[in-house]
MOPAC internal coordinates of N, CA, C and O (Angstrom, degrees):
PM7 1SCF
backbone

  N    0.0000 0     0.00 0     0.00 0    0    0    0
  C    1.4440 1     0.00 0     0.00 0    1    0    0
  C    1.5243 1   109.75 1     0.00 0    2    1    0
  O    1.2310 1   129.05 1   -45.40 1    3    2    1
  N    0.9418 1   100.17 1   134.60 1    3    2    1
  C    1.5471 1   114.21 1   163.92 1    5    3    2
  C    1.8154 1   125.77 1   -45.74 1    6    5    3
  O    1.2310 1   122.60 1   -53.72 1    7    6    5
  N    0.7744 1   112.62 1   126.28 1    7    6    5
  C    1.9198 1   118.63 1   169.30 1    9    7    6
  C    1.5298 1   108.90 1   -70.71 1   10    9    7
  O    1.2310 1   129.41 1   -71.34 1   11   10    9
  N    1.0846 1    99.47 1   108.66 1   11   10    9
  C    1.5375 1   112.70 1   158.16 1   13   11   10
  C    2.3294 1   110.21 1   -36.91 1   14   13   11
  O    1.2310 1   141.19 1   -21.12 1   15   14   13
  N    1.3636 1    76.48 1   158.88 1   15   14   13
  C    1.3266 1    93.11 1  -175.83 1   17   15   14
  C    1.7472 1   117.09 1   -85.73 1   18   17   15
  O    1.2310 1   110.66 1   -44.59 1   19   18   17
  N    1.0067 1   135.16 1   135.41 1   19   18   17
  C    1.7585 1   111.62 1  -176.30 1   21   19   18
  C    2.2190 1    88.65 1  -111.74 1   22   21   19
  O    1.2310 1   123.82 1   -37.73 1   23   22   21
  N    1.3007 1   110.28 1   142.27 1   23   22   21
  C    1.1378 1   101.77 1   172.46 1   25   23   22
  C    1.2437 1   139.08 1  -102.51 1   26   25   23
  O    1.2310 1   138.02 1   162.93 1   27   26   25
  N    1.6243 1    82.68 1   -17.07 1   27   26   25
  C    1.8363 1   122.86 1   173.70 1   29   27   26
  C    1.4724 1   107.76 1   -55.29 1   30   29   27
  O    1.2310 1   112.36 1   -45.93 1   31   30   29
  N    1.5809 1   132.02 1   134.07 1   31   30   29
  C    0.9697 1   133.28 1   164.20 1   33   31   30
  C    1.8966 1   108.37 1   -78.08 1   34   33   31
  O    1.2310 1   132.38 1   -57.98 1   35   34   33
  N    1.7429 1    93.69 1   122.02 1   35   34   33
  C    1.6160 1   102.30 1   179.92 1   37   35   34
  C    1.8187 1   106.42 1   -97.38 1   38   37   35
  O    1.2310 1   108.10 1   -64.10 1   39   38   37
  N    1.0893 1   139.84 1   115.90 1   39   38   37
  C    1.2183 1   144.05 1   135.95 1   41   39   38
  C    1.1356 1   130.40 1  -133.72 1   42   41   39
  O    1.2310 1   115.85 1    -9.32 1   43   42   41
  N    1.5777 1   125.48 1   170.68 1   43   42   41
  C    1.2908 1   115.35 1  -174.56 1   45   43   42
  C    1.2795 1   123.32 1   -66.72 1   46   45   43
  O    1.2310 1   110.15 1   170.14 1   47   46   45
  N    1.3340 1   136.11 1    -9.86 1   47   46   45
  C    1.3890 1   144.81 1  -156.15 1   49   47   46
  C    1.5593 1    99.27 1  -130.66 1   50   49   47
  O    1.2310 1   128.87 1   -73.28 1   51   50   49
  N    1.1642 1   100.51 1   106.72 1   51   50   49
  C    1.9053 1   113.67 1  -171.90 1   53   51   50
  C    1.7073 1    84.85 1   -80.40 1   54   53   51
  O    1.2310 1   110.44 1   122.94 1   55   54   53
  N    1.1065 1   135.57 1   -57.06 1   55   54   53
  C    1.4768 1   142.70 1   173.68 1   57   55   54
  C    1.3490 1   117.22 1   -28.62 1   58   57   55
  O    1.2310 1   119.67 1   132.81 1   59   58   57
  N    1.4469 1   118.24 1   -47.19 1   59   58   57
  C    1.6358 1   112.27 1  -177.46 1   61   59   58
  C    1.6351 1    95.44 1  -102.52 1   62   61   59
  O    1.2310 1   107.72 1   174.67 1   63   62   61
  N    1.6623 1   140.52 1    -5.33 1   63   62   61
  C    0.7943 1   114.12 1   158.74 1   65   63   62
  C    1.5896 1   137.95 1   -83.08 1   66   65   63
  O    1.2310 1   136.79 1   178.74 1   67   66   65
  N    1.1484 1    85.10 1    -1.26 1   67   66   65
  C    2.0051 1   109.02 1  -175.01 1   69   67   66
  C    1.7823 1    79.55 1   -80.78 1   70   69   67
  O    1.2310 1   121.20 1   105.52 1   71   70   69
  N    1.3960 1   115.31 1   -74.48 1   71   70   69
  C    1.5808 1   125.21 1  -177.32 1   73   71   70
  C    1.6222 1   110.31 1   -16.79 1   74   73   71
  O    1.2310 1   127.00 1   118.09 1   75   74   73
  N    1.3195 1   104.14 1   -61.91 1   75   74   73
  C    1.6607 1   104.64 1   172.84 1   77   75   74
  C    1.4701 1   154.40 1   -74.61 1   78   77   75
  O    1.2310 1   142.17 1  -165.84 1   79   78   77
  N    1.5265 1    74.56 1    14.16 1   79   78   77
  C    1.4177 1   108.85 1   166.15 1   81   79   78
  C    1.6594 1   127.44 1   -97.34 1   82   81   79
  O    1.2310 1   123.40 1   179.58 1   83   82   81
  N    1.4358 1   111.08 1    -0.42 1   83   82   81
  C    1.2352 1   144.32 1   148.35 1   85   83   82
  C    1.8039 1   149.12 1   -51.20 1   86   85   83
  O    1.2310 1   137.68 1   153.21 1   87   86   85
  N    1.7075 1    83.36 1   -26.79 1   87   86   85
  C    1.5712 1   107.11 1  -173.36 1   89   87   86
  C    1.0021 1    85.01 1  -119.92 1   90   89   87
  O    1.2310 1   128.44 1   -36.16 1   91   90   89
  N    1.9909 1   101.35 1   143.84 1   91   90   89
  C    1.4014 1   111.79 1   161.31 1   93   91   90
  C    1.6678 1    99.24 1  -124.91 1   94   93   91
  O    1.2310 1   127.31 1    -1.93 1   95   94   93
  N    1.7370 1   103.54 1   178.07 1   95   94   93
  C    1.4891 1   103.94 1  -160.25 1   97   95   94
  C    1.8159 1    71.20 1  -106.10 1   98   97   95
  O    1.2310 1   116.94 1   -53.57 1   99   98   97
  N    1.3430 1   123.43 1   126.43 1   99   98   97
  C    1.8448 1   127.98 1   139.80 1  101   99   98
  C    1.0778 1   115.54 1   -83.77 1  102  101   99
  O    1.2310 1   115.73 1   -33.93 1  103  102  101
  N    1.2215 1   125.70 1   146.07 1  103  102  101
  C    1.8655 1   145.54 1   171.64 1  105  103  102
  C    1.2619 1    97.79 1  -118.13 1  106  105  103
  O    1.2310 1   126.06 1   -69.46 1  107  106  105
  N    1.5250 1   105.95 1   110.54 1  107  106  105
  C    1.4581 1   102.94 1   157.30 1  109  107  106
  C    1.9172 1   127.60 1   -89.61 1  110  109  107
  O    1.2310 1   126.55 1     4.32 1  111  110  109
  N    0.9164 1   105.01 1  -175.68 1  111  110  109
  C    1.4231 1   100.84 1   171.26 1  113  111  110
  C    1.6867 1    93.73 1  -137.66 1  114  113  111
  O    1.2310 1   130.63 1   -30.22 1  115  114  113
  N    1.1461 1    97.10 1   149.78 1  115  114  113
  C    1.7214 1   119.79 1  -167.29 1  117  115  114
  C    1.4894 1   119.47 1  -167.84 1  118  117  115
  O    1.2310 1   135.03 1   -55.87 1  119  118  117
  N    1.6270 1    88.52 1   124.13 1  119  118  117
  C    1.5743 1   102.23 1  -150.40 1  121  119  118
  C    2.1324 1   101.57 1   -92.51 1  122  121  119
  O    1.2310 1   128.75 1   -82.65 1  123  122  121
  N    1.2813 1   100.75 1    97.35 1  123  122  121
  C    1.3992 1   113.14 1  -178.46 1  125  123  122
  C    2.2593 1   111.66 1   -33.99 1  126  125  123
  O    1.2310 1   122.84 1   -79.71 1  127  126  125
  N    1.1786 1   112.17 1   100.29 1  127  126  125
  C    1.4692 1   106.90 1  -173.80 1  129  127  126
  C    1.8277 1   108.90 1   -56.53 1  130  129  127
  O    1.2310 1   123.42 1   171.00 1  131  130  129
  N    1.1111 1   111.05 1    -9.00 1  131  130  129
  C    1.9498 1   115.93 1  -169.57 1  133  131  130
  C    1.1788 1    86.41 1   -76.18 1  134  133  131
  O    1.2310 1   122.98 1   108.64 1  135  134  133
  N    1.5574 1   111.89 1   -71.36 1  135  134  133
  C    2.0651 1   111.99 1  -155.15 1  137  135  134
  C    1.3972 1   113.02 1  -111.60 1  138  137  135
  O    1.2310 1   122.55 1   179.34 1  139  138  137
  N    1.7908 1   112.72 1    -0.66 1  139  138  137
  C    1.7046 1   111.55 1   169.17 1  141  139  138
  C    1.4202 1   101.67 1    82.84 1  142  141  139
  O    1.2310 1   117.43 1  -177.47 1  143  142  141
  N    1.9095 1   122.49 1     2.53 1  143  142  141
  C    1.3133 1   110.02 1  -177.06 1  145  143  142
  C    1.2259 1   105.67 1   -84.90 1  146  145  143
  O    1.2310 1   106.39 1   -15.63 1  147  146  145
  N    1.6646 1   142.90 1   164.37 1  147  146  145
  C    1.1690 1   145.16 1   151.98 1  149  147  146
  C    1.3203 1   117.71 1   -56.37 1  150  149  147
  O    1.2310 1   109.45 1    -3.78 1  151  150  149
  N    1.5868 1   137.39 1   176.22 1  151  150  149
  C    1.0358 1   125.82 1  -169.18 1  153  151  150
  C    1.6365 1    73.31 1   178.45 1  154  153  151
  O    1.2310 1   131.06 1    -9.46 1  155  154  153
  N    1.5496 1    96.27 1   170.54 1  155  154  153
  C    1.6304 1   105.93 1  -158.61 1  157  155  154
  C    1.6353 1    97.52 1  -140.88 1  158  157  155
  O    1.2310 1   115.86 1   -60.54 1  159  158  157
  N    1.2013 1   125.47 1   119.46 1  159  158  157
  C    1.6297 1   127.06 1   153.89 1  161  159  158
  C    1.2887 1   108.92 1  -117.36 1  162  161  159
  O    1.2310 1   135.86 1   -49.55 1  163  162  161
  N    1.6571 1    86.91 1   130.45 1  163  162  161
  C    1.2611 1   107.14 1   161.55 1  165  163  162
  C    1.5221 1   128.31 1   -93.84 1  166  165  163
  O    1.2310 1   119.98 1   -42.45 1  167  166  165
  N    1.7014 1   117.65 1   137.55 1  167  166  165
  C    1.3119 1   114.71 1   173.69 1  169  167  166
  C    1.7532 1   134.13 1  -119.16 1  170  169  167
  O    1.2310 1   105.31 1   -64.31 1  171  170  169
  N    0.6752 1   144.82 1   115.69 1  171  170  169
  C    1.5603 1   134.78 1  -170.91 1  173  171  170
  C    2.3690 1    94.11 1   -70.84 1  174  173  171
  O    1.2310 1   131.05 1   -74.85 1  175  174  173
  N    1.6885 1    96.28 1   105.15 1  175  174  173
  C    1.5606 1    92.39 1   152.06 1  177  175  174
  C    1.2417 1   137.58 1  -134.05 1  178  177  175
  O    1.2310 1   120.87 1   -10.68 1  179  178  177
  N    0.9969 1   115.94 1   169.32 1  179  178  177
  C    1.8190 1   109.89 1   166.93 1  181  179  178
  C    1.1905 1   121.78 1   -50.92 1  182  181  179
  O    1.2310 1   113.55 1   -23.08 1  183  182  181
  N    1.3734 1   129.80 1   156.92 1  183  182  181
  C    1.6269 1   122.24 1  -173.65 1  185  183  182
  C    1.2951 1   109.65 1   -89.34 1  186  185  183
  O    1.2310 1   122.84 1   169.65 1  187  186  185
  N    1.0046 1   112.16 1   -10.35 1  187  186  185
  C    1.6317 1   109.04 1  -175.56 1  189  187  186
  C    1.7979 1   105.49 1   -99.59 1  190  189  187
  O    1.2310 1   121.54 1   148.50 1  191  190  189
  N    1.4336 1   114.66 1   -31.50 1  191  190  189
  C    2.0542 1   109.42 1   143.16 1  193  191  190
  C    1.3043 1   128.97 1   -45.92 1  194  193  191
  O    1.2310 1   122.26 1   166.62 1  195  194  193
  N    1.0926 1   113.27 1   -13.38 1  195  194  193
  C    1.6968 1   107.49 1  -154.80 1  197  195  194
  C    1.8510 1    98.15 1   -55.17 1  198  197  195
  O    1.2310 1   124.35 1   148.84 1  199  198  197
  N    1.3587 1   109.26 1   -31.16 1  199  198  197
  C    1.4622 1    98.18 1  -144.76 1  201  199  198
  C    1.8770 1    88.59 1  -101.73 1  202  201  199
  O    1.2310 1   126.04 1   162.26 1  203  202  201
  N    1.2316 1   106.00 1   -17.74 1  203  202  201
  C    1.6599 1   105.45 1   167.82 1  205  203  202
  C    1.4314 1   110.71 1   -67.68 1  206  205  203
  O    1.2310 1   113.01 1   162.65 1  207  206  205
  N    1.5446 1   130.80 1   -17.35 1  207  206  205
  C    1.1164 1   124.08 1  -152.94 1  209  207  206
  C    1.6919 1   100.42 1  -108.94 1  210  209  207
  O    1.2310 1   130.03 1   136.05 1  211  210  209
  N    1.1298 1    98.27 1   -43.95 1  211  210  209
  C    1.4375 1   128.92 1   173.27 1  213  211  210
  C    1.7987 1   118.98 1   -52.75 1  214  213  211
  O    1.2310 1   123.01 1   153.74 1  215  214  213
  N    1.7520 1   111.84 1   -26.26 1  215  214  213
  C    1.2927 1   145.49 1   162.45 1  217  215  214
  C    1.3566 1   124.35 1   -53.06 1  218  217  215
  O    1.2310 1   133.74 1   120.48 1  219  218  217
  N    1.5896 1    91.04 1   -59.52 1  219  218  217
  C    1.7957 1   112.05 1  -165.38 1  221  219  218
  C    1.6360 1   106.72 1   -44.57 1  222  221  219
  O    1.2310 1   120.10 1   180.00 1  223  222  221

């Protein structure tokens, strides 16, 4: 039989795992000025940046 899945993050530090629940991953889209194609960056931020980052 198969092992179940656990979804819970296990480490020793309940503190930085609560913490990493804080950052989110944004994808931007960004329109290349050479060929006009889009292009995509990704960033790891804080949730309370999102909208500073999202600005720039």
């Amino acid at each position: 039989m198969a092992k179940a899945a656990k979804t819970a993050i296990k480490t020793k530090d309940q503190k930085a795992a609560a913490d990493a629940k804080n950052w989110t991953k944004v994808i931007r889209a960004v329109r290349s000025p050479k060929s006009g194609a889009y292009t995509f960056k990704e960033s790891i931020v804080h949730k309370d940046k999102i909208k500073e980052y999202l600005g720039q």
